[in-house]
N, C-alpha and C positions, 0 to 999 in steps of 0.2 A: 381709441380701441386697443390699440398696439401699448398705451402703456399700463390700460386695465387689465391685460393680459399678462404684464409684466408684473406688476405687481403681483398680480395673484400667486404668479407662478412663484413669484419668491417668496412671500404668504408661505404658501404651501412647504415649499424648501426649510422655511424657519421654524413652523411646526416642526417637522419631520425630523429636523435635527436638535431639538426640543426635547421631543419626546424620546429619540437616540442618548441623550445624554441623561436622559432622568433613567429610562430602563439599564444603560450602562453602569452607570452610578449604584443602583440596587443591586445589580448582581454582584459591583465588585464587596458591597456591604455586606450580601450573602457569603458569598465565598471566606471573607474575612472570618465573619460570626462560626464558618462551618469548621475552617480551621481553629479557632479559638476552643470552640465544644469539642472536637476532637482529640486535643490535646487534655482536655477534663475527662475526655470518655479512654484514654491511653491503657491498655492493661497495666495494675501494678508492674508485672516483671521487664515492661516498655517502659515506663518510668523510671524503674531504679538503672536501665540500660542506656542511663542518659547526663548519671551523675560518675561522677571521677572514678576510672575504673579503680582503682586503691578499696575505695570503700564501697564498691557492687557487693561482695561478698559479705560481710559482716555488715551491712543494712538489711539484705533479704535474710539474713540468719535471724536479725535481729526482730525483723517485723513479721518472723513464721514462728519467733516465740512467742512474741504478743500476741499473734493469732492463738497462741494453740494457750495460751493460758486464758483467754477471753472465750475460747470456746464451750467452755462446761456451762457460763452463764447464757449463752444462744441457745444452746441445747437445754435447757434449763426452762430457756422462756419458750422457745419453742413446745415441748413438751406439755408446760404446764397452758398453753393457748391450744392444743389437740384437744385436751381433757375438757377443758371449757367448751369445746365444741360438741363433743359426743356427750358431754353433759347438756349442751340446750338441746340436740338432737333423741335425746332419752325421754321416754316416759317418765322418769323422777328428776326433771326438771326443778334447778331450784337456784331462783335468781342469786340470790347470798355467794351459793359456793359459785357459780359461774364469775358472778364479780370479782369477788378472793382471786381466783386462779386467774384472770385478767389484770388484776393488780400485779400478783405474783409473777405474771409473765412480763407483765411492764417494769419491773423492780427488775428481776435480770438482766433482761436487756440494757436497761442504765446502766447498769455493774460491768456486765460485758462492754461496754459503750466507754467506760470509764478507766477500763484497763485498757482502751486500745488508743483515747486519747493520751492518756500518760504518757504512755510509750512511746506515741508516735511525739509526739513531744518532746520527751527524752533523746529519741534518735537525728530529730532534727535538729537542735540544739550543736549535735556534734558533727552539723555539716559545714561546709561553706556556704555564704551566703549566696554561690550561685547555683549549689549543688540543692542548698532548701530552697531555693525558688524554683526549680525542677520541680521537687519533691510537693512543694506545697499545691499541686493539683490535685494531690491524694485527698487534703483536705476537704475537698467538694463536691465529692461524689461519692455514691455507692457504689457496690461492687453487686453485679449479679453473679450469684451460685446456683447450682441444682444441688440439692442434697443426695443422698443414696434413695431416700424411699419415692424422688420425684419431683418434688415439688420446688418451685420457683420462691425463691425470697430475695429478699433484700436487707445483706449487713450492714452493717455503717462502718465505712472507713473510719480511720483515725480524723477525731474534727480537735483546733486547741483545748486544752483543758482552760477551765474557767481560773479567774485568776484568783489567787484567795487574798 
């Protein structure tokens, strides 16, 4: 009886420490995984605060040009995806033009998309190789903005340009 007892109890202990080591296990996976996305989810101006300071300044110079010359194509597609909208929302609905101006805002965006990979591209090329492995998180994420009139979008960071 006394070694039915025993056993069980140790049974029971070996589970217990079983199942300790499998939930231990998970969370450290968690924890891992949260800092890994973290580090993807980094604000750009957190990320370039992370590469050699020499080249802080003329990176973030460099990737608010790209932005700002990629910007007339987001506004662009932007704009032309409003019109499509308040066009199916109209009484003179008419699939043709909504289509158009769905193309036409998808044609920007690539354009905008493609000024921002070049660049970004370009700027990494002129890093170190441990200052672009910083930098290459930019590559994997998007950036949320609010515009001025409200609304929530999502740009696309710099992703590599395809190779020709």
């Amino acid at each position: 009886m006394i070694a039915l007892a025993v056993s069980l109890a140790l049974n029971l202990f070996a589970v217990a420490a079983g199942v300790t080591a499998w939930v231990s296990r998970e969370a450290a996976e968690d924890r891992v995984e949260e800092v890994r996305s973290s580090r993807e989810r980094m604000p750009l101006m957190a990320v370039i605060d992370t590469i050699d300071p020499d080249r802080r300044g003329p990176v973030r110079a460099e990737l608010r040009a790209a932005a700002l010359s990629a910007k007339p194509d987001f506004q662009e597609a932007r704009e032309a995806r409003r019109q499509a909208i308040a066009l199916t929302e109209s009484e003179d609905f008419d699939p043709a033009a909504v289509s158009a101006l769905l193309e036409q805002s998808r044609a920007s965006e690539l354009r905008g998309r493609a000024r921002l990979e070049v660049e970004a591209v370009r700027i990494l090329s002129e890093l170190s190789p441990e200052d672009r492995a910083r930098m290459s998180t930019l590559l994997r994420r998007h950036n949320r903005h609010r515009s001025r009139d409200g609304d929530n979008r999502t740009e696309p960071t710099p992703a590599p340009a395809p190779a020709e």
